[in-house]
Every structure is written in structure tokens, then in C-alpha cells.
C-alpha positions as CSV (number, residue, x, y, z in Angstrom):
1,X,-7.1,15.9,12.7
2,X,-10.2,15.3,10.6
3,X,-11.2,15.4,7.1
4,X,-9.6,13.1,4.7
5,X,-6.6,11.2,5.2
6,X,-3.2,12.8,3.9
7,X,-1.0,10.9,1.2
8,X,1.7,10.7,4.0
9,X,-0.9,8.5,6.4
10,X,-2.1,6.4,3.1
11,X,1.2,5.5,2.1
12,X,1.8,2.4,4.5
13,X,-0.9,0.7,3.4
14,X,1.0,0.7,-0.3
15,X,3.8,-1.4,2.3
16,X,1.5,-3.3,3.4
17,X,0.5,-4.3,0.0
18,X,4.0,-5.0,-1.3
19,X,4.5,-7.3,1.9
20,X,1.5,-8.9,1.0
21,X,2.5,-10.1,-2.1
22,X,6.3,-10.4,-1.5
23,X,6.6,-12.3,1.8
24,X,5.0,-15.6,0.6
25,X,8.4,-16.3,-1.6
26,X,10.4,-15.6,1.4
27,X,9.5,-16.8,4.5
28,X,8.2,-20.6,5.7
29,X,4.4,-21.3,5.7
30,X,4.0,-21.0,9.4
31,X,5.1,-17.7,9.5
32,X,2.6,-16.9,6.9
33,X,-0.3,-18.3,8.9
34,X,1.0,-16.6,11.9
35,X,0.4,-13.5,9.7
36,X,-2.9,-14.7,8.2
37,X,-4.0,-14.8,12.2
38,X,-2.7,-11.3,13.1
39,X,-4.1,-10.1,9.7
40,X,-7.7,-11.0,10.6
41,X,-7.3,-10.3,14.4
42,X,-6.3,-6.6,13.3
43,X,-9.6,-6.1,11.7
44,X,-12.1,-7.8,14.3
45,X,-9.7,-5.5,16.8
46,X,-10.3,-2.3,14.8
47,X,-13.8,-2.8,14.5
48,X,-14.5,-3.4,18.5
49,X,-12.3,-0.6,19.0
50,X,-14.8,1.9,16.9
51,X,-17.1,0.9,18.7
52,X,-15.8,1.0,22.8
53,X,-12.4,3.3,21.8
54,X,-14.4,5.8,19.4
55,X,-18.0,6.0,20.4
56,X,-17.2,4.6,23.7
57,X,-20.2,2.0,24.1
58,X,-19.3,-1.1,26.1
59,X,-20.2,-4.2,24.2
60,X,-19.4,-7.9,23.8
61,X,-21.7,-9.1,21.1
62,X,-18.4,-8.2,18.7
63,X,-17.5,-12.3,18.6
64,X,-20.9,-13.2,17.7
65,X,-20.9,-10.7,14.4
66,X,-17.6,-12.2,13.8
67,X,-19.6,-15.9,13.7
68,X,-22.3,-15.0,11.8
69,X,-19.7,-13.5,9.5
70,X,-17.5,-16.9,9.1
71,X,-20.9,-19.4,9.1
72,X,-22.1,-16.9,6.3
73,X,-19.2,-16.6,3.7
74,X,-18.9,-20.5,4.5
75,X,-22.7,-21.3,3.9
76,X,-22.9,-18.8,0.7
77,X,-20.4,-20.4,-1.3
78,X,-21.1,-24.0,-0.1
79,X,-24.6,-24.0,-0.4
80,X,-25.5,-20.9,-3.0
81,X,-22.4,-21.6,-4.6
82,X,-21.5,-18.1,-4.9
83,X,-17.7,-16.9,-5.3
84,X,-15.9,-15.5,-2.8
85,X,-16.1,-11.6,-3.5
86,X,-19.8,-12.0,-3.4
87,X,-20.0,-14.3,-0.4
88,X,-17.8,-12.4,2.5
89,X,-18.8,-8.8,1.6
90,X,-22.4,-10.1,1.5
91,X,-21.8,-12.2,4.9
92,X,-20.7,-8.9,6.1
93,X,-23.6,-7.0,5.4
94,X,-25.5,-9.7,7.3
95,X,-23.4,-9.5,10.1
96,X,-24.0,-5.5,10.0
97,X,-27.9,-6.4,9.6
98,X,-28.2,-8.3,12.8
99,X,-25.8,-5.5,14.2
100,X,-28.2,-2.6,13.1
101,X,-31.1,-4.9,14.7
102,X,-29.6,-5.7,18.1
103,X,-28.0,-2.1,18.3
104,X,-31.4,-0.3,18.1
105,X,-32.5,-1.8,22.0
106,X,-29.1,-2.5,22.7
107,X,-27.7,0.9,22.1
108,X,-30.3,2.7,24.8
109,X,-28.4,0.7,27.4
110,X,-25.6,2.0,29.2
111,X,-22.4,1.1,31.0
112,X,-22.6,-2.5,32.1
113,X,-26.0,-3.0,31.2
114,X,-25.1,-2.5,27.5
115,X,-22.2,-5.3,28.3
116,X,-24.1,-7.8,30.0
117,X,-27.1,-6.9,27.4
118,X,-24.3,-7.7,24.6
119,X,-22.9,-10.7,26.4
120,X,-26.0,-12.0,26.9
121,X,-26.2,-12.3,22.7
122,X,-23.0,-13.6,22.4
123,X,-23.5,-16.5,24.2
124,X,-26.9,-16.6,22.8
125,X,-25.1,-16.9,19.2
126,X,-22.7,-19.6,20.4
127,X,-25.9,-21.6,21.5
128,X,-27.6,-21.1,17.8
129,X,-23.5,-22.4,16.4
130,X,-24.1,-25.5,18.7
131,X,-27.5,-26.6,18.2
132,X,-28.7,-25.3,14.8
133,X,-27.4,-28.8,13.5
134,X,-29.1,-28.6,9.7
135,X,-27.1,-25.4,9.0
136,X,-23.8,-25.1,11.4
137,X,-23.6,-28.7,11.8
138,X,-23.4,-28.1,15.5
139,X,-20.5,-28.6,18.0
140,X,-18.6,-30.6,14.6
141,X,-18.9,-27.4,12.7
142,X,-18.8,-26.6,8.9
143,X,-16.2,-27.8,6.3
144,X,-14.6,-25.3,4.7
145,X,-14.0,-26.0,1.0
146,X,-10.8,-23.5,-0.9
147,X,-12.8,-20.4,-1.9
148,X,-11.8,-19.3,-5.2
149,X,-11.0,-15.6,-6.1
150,X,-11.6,-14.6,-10.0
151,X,-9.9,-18.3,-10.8
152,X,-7.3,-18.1,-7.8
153,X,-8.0,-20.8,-5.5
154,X,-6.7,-20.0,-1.9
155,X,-5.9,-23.6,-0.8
156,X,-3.3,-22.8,1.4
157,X,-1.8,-19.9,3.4
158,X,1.0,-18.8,1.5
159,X,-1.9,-18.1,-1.3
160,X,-4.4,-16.4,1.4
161,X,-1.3,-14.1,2.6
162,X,-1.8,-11.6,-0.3
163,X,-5.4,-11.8,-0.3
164,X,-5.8,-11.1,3.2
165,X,-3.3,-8.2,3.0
166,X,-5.2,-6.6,0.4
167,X,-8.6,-7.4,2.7
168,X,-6.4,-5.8,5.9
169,X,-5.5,-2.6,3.8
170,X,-9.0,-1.7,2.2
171,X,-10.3,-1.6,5.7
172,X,-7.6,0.5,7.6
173,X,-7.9,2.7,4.8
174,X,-11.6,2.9,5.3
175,X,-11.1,3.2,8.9
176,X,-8.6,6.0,8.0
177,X,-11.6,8.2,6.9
178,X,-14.1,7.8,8.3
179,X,-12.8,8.5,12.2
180,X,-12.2,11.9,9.9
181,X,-15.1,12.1,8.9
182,X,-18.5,13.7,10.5
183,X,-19.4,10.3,11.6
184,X,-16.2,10.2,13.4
185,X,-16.3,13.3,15.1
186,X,-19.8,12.6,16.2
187,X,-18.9,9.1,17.9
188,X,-15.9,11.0,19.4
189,X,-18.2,13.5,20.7
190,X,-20.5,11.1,22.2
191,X,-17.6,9.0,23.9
192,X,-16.4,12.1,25.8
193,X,-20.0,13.2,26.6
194,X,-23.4,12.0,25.3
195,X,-24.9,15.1,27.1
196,X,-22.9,17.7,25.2
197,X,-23.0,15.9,21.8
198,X,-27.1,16.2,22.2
199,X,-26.6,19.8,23.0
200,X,-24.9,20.5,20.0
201,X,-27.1,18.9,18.1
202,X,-25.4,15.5,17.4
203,X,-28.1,12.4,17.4
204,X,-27.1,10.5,19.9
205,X,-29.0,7.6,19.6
206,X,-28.6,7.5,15.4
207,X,-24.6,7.8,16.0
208,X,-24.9,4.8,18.6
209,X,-26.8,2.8,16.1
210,X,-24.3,3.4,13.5
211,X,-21.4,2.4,15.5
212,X,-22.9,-0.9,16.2
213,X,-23.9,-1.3,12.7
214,X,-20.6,-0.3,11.1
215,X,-18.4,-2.5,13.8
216,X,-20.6,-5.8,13.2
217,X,-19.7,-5.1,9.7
218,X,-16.2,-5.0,10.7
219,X,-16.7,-8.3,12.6
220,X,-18.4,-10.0,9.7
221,X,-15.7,-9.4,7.5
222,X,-13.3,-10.6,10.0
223,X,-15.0,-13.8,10.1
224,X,-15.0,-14.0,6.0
225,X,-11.1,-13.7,6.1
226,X,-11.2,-16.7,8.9
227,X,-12.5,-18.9,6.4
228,X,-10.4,-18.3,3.8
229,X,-6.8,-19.4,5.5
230,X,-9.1,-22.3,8.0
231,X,-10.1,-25.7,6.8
232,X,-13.1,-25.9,9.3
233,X,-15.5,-23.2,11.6
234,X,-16.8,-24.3,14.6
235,X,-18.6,-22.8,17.6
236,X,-15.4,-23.4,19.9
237,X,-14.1,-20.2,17.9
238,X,-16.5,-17.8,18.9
239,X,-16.5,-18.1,22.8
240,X,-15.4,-16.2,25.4
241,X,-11.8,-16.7,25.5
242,X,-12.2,-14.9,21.9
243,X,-13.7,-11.8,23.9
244,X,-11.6,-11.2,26.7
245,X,-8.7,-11.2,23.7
246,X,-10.2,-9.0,21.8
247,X,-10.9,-6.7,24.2
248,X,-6.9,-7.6,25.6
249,X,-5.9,-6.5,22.0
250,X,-7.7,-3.2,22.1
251,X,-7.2,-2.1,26.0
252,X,-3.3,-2.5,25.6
253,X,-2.4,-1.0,22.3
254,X,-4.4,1.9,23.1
255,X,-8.3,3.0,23.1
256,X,-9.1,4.9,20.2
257,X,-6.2,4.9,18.1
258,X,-5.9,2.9,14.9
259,X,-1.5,2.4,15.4
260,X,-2.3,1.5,19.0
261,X,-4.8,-1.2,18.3
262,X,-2.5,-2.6,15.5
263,X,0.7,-3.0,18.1
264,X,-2.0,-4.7,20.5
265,X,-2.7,-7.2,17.8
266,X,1.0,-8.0,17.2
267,X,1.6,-8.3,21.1
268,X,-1.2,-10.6,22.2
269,X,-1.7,-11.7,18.8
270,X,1.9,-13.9,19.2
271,X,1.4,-14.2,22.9
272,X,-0.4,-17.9,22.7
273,X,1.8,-19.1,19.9
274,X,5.1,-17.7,22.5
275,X,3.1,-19.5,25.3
276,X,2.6,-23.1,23.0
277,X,6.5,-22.7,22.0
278,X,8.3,-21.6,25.3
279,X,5.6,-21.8,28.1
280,X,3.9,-24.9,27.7
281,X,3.3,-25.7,31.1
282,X,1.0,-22.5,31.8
283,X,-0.8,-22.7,28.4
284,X,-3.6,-24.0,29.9
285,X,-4.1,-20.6,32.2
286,X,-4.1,-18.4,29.2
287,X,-7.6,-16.6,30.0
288,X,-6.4,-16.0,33.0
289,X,-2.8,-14.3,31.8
290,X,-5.1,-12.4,29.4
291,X,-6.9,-11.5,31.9
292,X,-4.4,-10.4,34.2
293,X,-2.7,-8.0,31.7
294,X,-5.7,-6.4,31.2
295,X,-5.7,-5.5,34.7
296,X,-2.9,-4.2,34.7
297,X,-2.7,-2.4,31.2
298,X,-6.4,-0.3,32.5
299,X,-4.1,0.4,36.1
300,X,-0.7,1.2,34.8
301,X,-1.8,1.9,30.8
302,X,-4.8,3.7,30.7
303,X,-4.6,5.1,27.6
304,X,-2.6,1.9,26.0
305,X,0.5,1.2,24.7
306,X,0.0,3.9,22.0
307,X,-1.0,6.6,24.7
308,X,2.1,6.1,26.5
309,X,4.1,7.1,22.9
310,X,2.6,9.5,22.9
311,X,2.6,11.7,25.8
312,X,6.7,10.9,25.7
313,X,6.9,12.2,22.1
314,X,4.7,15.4,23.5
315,X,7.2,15.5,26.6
316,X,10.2,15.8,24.7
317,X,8.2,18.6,22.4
């Protein structure tokens, strides 16, 4: 279960890669930006689920991480005029910055005083995305000019398929090792029990902090790959309707398991495009179907979709 990541488990990702770069000649431009959506959902996803599957701290500031993350790779190349593979990895350190600073109070919260203590920043960071007219614009949000790649300009989303693939892979494949690593067996640790992680001699409060840190990093770069396949960012992105999604995503495919959270991005990922096409009339209640199948996923699905595969696969061992 941990140490590093066998060939076997890498090998997808190689898949992912060829689909990456195959599937733009093949298939219509809308399925591609349907995939450019899943693709960066997938990664906001698996970094919120590091943080509430894996070290089992439950937070909402994840969507505000994921704003400071698109505002930034937008604002670096715009106004430092700095390429893209400079701008998003250094909008995600940002994000992981601000993480790493509201984890350290944040973190000695617990339960739902560490959520409303997160929400609470969220909607403070959808505030700052409003007002803070001289950088963000406010409500009208930011422009978002093609970002360019060592000389390939992504100016549409059959050419931000392949980048965002590549993007999607790197950080599964991080992901991969380090829930194997020390680190992950220390968050693990604390999610089951923070008392017997301090008895055996785990720092609690360090691993916490590191969780928070890492996953805004994870949300920052989701909100880098959101501005290369959008044409504007605005504050309307990053509200609550974002959260509860999210968190659908995460609670449905399965706490603490990378193939779970990946099948609860595909579900609920297509769900408001299968709503626009076939279920018009009910679009306008889709918090509230989110919401619902959350409900019912944490009564009837506890441990996800991914949790029940596997305790079949275990029953027929």
C-alpha cells in the first residue's frame, strides 16, 4: 500500500497522455471542452479530497484557492507579461501561500468549526473578486488573453485538450506518491485518529498545515488550467454552488480514493450539461439536486461509489 507507485498503477497516465493528444483530431470541439471541464474539475476534486478524504479536515476555503489560482495565472501573464509555465505554477504557489497562512489558525479548529471557519474565507475571497475593482475588475471580471506555451498559443479548446491532459497527468501522478509516501500515511493516521497519530509520534498540527498547504496548491493550479480553455474569470465562478459540487464530486466517488474521486468527477461533472440538454425545466434547482445526492450518497454510500467496488470485489474474494 505505500511507498512508491508500481509501473502497473503509472501506466494509465501514459493513456491518458495518448488521449490527450489523439482525441482533438477525432471528436467535435464541444466534446473537447466538456473534457477540458472534467479535466480541471478532476484536479480541484483531488486536491479537496487530500485534504477531507486523507487527512480528514473539514474545509471549504478549497474554491477560494482555486480563485486566487485563476485571477493569478490571469494577472501574471497580463500584467507581468510572463509565459504561461511561469505564470500558473507560480499562481499556484500563491494559492499554497495563502493556504499555508490560513491553515496555521485554521487547522487548530475542528469539525464544523474548521468548516464554518473555512467558509467564512471563502466568501470572504468572493467579496475581495467583487470589489477589488483596480485588479479583478469586479463583478465584470478579467479578460483572458490566449496564453502561449513555448510558441503554442492555446486559443481554443481542441489546442488546450493536450495541454490540460498533460497538466491532469503530472498531478495524479504526484498524487500517486505521495498518499505513499510518509506524508500520506501521517494524514491517514490523523484522519482515523488525531489522538493516536500524536502518540506515535506523528505531528499533528505540522501534518494539518501541510495538508492545507499542499491542497490550495492543488486548487491553484486548478484555477491556472481554467484560464487556459475560458475566455473570461469572474467572481460568479468561485461561489457556493462551486462548493457544494466539489464536495458532491468527492462524497460520491468515494472519500479517500484517487479512482473514486475521478468517477465522481465524470458523474456530476456531466450532470449540469445532461440537465441543460434533457432537463431543462429543473436546471434552475441544480444546487438543490446536488444537494440532494449528497444526502443520499453519505446515507446509502458512505464510503462512495469506489467503496461500494470494492467491498463487492472483496466479497466475491
Amino acid at each position: 500500500m505505500f511507498g512508491s507507485p508500481s509501473l502497473a498503477r503509472l501506466a494509465p497516465l501514459l493513456l491518458l497522455l495518448a488521449i490527450g493528444f489523439v482525441l482533438p483530431r477525432l471528436v467535435p470541439e464541444y466534446f473537447l471542452l466538456l473534457g477540458n471541464v472534467l479535466m480541471m474539475y478532476a484536479v480541484l476534486a483531488i486536491g479537496l479530497d487530500l485534504l477531507l478524504g486523507w487527512a480528514g479536515q473539514f474545509a471549504f476555503a478549497h474554491i477560494a484557492f482555486y480563485g486566487i489560482g485563476a485571477y493569478a495565472t490571469v494577472l501574471f501573464q497580463s500584467r507581468l507579461d510572463l509565459p504561461l509555465f511561469v505564470a500558473l505554477p507560480l499562481a499556484a504557489i500563491l494559492a499554497g501561500v495563502v493556504g499555508f497562512l490560513i491553515g496555521l489558525p485554521a487547522t487548530r479548529l475542528r469539525a464544523v468549526y474548521l468548516a464554518l471557519a473555512t467558509f467564512a474565507f471563502a466568501e470572504g475571497a468572493q467579496w475581495v473578486f467583487n470589489t477589488w475593482d483596480a485588479v479583478t475588475h469586479g463583478a465584470d471580471g478579467l479578460r483572458i488573453r490566449p496564453p502561449a506555451l513555448f510558441g503554442y498559443v492555446i486559443d481554443s479548446d481542441i489546442r488546450a485538450f493536450p495541454a490540460l491532459a498533460v497538466v491532469l497527468a503530472l498531478v495524479i501522478a504526484a498524487t500517486m506518491y505521495l498518499t505513499q509516501s510518509k506524508l500520506g500515511r501521517s494524514m491517514c493516521a490523523i484522519r482515523d485518529s488525531e489522538h493516536a497519530a500524536a502518540a506515535s509520534g506523528i505531528d499533528v498540527a505540522r501534518t494539518k498545515v501541510l495538508a492545507f498547504t499542499i491542497s490550495a496548491v492543488y486548487a491553484g493550479i486548478a484555477g491556472g488550467m481554467y484560464s487556459m480553455f475560458r475566455t473570461t474569470v469572474n467572481p460568479e465562478t468561485f461561489g457556493f454552488e462551486q462548493i457544494v459540487l466539489v464536495l458532491s464530486m468527492v462524497v460520491v466517488g468515494g472519500l479517500g480514493s484517487l479512482p473514486g474521486v475521478l468517477i465522481g468527477v465524470a458523474l456530476l461533472g456531466l450532470l449540469p450539461e445532461i440537465m441543460r440538454t434533457t432537463m431543462r425545466s429543473i436546471l434552475v434547482y441544480r444546487e438543490l439536486v446536488y444537494g440532494l445526492i449528497l444526502i443520499l450518497a453519505m446515507m446509502y454510500m458512505p464510503r462512495g461509489i469506489w467503496g461500494v467496488v470494492m467491498r463487492k470485489r472483496r466479497a466475491k474474494r
